[in-house]
C-alpha positions as CSV (number, residue, x, y, z in Angstrom):
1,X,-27.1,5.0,-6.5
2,X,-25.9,1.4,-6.4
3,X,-25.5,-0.7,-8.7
4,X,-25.1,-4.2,-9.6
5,X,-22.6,-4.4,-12.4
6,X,-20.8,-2.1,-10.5
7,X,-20.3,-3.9,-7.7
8,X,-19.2,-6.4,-9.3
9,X,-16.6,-4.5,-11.4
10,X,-15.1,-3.6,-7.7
11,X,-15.4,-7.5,-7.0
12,X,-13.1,-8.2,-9.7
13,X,-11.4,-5.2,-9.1
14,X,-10.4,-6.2,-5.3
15,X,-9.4,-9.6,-6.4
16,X,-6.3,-7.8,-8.3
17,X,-4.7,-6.3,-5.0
18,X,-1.5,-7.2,-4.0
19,X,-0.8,-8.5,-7.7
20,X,-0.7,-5.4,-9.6
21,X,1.8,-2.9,-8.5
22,X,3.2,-0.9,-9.8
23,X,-0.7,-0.4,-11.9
24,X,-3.7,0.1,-9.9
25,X,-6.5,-2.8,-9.1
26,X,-8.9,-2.2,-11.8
27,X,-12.1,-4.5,-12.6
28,X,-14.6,-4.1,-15.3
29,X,-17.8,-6.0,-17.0
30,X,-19.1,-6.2,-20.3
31,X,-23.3,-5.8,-20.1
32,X,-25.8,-6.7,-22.8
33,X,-29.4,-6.9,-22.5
34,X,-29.0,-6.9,-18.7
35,X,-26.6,-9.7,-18.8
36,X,-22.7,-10.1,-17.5
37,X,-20.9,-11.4,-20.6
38,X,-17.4,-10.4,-20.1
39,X,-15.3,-10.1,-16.6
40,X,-11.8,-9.0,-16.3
41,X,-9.9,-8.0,-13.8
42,X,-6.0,-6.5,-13.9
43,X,-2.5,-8.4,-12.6
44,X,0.7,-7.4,-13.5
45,X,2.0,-10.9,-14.4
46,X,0.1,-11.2,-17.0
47,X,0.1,-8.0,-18.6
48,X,-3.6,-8.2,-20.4
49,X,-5.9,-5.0,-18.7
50,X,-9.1,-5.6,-17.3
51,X,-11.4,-4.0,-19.7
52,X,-9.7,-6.1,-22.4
53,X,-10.0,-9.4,-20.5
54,X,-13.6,-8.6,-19.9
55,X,-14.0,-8.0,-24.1
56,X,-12.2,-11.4,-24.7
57,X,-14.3,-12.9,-22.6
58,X,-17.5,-10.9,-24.8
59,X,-16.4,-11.3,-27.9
60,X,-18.9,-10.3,-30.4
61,X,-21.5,-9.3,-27.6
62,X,-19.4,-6.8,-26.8
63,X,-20.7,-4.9,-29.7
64,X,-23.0,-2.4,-28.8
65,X,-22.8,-3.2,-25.3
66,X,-22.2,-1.3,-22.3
67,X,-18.9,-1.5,-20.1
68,X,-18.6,-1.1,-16.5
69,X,-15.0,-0.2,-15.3
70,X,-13.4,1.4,-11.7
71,X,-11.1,3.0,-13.4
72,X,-11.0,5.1,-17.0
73,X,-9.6,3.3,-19.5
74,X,-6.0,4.0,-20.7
75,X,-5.2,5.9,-23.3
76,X,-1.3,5.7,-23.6
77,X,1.0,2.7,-25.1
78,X,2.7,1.3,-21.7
79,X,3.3,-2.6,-21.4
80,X,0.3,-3.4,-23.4
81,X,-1.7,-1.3,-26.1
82,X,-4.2,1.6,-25.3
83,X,-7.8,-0.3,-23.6
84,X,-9.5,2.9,-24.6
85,X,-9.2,1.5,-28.3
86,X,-9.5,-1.8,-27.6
87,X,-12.9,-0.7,-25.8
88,X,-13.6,1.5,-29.2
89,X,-12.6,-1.8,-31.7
90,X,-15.0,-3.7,-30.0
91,X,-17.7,-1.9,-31.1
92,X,-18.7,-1.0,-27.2
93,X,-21.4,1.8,-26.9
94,X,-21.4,3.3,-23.6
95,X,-18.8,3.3,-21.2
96,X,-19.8,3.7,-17.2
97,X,-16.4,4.2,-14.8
98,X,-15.6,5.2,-11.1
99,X,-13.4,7.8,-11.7
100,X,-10.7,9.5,-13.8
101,X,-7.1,8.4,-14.1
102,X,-4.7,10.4,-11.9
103,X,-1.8,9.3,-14.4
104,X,-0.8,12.3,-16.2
105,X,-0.4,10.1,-19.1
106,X,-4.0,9.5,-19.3
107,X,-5.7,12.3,-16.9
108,X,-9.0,12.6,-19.2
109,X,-7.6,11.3,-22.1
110,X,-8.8,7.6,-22.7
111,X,-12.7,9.6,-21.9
112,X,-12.2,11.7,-25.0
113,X,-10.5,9.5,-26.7
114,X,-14.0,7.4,-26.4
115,X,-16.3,10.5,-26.7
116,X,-14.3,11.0,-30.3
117,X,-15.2,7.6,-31.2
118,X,-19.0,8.2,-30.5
119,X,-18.7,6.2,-27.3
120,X,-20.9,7.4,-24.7
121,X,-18.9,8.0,-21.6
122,X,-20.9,8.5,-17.9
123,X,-19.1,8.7,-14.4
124,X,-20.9,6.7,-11.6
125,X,-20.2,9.6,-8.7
126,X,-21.4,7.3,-6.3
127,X,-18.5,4.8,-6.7
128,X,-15.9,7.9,-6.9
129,X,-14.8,7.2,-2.8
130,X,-14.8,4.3,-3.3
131,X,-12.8,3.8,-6.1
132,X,-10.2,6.1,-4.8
133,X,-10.2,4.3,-1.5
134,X,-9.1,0.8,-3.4
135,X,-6.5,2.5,-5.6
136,X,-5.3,4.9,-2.4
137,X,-1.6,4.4,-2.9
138,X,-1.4,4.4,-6.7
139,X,-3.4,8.1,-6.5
140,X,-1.1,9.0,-4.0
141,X,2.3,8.2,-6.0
142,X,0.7,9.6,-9.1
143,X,0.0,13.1,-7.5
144,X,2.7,13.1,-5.1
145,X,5.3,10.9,-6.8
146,X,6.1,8.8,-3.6
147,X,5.0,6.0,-1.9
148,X,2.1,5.7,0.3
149,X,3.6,5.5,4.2
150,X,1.1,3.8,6.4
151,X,2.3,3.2,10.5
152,X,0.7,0.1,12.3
153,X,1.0,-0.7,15.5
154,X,-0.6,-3.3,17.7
155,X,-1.5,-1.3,20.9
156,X,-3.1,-2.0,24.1
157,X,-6.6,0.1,25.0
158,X,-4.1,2.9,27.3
159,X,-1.9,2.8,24.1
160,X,1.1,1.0,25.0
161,X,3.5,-1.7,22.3
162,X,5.4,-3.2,25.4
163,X,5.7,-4.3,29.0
164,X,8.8,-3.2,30.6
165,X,10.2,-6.7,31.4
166,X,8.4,-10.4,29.7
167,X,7.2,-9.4,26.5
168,X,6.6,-12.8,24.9
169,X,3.4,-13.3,23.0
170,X,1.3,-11.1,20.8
171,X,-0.7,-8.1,21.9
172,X,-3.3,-8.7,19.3
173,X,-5.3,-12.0,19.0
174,X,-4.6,-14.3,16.1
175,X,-7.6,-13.0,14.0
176,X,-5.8,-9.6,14.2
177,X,-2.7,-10.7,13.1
178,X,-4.1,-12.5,10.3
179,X,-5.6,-9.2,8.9
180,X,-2.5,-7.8,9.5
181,X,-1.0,-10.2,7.2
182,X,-3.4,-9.1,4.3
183,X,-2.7,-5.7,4.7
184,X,1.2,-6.7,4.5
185,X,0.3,-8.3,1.4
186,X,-1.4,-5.0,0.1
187,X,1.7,-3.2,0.9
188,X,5.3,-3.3,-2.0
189,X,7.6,-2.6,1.2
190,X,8.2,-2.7,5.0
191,X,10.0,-1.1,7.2
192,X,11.4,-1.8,11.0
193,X,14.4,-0.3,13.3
194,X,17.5,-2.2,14.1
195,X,16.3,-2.4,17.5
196,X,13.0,-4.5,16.7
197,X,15.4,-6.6,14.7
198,X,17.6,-7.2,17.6
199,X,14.6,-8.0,20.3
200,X,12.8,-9.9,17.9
201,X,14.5,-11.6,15.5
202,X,12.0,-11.2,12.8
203,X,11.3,-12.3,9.2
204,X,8.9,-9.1,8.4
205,X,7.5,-10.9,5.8
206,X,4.2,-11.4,3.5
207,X,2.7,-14.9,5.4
208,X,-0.8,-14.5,3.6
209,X,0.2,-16.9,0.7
210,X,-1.7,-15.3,-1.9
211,X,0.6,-14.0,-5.1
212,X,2.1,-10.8,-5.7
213,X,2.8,-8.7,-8.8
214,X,7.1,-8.1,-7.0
215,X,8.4,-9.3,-3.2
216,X,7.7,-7.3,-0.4
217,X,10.6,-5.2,0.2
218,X,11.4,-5.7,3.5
219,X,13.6,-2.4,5.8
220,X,15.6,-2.1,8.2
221,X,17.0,0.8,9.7
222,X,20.5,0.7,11.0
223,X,22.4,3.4,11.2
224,X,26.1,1.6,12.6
225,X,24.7,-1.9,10.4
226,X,24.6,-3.9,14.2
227,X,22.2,-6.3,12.3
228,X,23.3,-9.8,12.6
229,X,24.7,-11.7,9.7
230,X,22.6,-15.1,10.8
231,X,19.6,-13.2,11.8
232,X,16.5,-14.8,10.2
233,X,15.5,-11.8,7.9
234,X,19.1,-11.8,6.0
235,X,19.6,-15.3,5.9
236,X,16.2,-15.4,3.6
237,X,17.5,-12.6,1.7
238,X,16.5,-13.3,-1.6
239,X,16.9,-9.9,-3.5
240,X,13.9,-8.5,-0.8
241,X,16.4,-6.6,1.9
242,X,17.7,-3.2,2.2
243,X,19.2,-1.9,5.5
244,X,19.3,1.9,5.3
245,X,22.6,3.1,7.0
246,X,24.9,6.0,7.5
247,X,28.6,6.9,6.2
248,X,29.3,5.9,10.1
249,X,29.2,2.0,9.3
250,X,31.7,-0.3,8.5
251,X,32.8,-0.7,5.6
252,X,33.8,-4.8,6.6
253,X,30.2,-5.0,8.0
254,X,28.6,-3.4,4.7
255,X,30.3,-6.0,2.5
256,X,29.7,-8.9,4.4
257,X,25.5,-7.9,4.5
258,X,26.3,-7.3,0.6
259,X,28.3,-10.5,0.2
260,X,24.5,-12.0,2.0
261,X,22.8,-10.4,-1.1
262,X,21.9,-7.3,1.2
263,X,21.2,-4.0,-0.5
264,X,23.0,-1.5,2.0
265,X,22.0,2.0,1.4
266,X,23.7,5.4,3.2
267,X,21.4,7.8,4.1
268,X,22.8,10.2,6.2
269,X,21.1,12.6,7.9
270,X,21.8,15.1,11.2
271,X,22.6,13.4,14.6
272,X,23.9,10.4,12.9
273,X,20.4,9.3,11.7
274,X,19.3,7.5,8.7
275,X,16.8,10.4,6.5
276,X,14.0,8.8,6.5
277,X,12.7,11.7,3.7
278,X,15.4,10.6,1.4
279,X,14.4,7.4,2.2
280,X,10.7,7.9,0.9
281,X,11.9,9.6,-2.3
282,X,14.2,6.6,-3.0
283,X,11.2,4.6,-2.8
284,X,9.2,6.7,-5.1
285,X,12.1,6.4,-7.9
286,X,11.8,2.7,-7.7
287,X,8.1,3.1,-8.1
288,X,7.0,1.6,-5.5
289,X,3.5,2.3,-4.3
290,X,3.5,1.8,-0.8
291,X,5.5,1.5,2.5
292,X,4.5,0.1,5.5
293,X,6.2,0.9,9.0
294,X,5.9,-2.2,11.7
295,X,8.3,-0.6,14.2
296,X,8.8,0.2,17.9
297,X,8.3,3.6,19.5
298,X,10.9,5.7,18.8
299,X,11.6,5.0,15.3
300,X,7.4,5.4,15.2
301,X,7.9,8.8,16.9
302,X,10.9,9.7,14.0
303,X,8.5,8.9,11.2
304,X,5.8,11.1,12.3
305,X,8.3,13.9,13.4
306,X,9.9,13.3,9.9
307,X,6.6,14.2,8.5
308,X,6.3,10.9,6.2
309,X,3.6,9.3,7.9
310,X,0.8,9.5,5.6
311,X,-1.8,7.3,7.5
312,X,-2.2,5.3,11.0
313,X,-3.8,1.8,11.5
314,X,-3.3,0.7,15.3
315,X,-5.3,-2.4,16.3
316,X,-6.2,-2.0,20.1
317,X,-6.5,-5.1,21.8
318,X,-8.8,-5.3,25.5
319,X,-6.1,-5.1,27.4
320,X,-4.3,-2.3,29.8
321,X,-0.5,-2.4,31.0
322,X,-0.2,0.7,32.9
323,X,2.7,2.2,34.3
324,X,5.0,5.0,33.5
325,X,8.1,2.6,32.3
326,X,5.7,0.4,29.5
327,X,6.6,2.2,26.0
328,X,3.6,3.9,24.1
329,X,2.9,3.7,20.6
330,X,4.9,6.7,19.9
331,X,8.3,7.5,21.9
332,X,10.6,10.2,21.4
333,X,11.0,13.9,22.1
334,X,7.4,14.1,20.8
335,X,5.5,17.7,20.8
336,X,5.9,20.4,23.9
337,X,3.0,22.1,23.2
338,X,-1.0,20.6,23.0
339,X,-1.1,23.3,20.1
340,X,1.8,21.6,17.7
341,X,0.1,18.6,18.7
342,X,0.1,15.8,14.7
343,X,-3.6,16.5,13.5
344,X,-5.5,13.4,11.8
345,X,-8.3,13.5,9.4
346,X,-10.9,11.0,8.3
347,X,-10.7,8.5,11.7
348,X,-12.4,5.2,10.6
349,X,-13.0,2.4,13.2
350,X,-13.5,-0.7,11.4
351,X,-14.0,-4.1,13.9
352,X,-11.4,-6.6,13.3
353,X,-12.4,-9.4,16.3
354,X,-14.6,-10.1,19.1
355,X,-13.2,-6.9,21.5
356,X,-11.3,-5.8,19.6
357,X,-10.6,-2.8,16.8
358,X,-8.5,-1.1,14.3
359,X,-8.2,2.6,14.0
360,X,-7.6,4.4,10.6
361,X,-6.5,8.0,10.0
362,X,-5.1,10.0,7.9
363,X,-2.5,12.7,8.4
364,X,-3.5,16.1,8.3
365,X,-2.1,18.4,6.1
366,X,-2.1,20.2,3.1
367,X,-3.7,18.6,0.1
């Protein structure tokens, strides 16, 4: 069942995305008498948790009021003190939240921390999809301990990236591309090949202009470092560049990226490939939450072979280029056999313009 300070906890929740990595996007509002008196919602920068902005915001209403929170309230000492007592010193009497905390340092505990308290604690199970949907890639670290990796392509309706000869312009319309550019901003990293890089001199960038809680960490990778020293993505290096290479590279080119304030990493894996695996786990280490792969089709085709695609978005635009020499979305070897065919799950199609959509699934394996 829906419900009003609810939805509005998620409001709050969703204005925290992008701006709170390596934490999840969590909203929550202090209720009294059928009234909003405290909102809060949670980014990084500033440290303060949203269920103890909300009871700032309360002050002494908070006392024997009830809270509304998307996620359970922490339990642990981290960067700021445990919400669950916060929640508890305010004198709050009833606690309603989305879900649990996948963090095994909370996992349950800031609920019976509550309940010990006398606080009555009650899941709304109708905002449990939804609340895992917002905080996908923080769940997905804390249970798998790696990033989220999420593959978008732009694609025509016969599911091609790219005319064999003039490929200037976009595929998508500029309505695409902006969403696209709020889903960058969602993301902590990106990742291209060399041979994008080369073609199309990009910046890979975050161009939405809204805040975030680190820089998007942009990708490349180049296995012999062929990546031009005045290209535009390492002349705005800033601390925001890794190029995954081999032990095959020069050693003169490595420096000279690193002199550029280029993080050059050696992953070496068979057929003189980078490991894109390795890759991943690195990522993980680092904590970071998410990684997003804008590439062409065969480094698309070594991801999903790799097995480190965790979701699709392709945004199909009306259009049709035919032919057996335009490159599909996915190049490569690919599978032999309809039956070892890459399974999805979950398939969303959510409109993005006039004509045109974006499709969403998941990878199928085991959970």
């Amino acid at each position: 069942m829906k419900n009003e300070f609810m939805d509005e906890a998620f409001r709050l929740a969703r204005q925290g995305l992008g701006r709170t990595s390596p934490n999840p996007a969590v909203g929550a509002v202090v209720v009294r008498d059928d009234q909003i008196v405290g909102r809060g919602f949670h980014v990084y920068a500033e440290k303060t948790h949203a269920e103890v902005a909300a009871l700032a915001e309360a002050g002494e209403l908070a006392r024997g009021a009830t809270m509304f929170v998307t996620l359970e309230p922490c339990a642990h000492d981290g960067r700021t003190a445990p919400c669950a007592d916060a929640v508890i010193a305010a004198g709050i009497k009833h606690v309603v939240a989305a879900m649990e905390d996948p963090n095994p340092l909370v996992s349950g505990g800031g609920f019976r921390k509550l309940q010990a308290a006398g606080v009555a604690v009650e899941f709304a199970h109708h905002y449990k999809a939804e609340a895992e949907k917002l905080n996908e890639a923080f769940l997905h670290f804390m249970r798998r301990g790696k990033p989220l990796v999420m593959l978008k392509s732009a694609v025509t309706l016969d599911g091609k990236i790219a005319a064999p000869e003039d490929n200037s312009g976009w595929i998508t319309s500029e309505k695409a591309r902006a969403h696209v550019q709020l889903v960058r901003h969602h993301a902590d990293c990106i990742a291209t090949g060399i041979g994008t890089v080369l073609a199309d001199d990009c910046l890979l960038n975050d161009r939405s202009g809204m805040e975030r809680s680190r820089p998007l960490l942009r990708i490349v990778l180049d296995s012999l470092l062929r990546i031009p020293l005045h290209s535009k993505m390492v002349a705005s290096c800033q601390g925001d560049l890794l190029v995954a290479t081999t032990s095959a590279a020069s050693a003169e080119r490595r420096r000279a990226l690193e002199a550029k304030g280029v993080e050059v990493l050696a992953l070496d894996s068979h057929g003189g490939r980078v490991d894109l695996r390795r890759l991943v786990e690195t990522l993980g280490q680092r904590k970071y939450l998410s990684l997003m792969i804008e590439a062409g089709s065969k480094m698309n085709w070594a991801a999903l072979d790799a097995g480190i695609v965790d979701k699709i978005l392709f945004y199909y635009a009306p259009k049709i280029f035919g032919g057996t020499t335009s490159l599909p979305v996915v190049g490569g070897a690919g599978r032999k056999k309809r039956s070892d065919a890459i399974l999805m799950r979950d398939v969303q199609i959510h409109i993005v313009a006039q004509d045109e959509f974006a499709v969403e699934a998941y990878v199928h394996r085991d959970r």
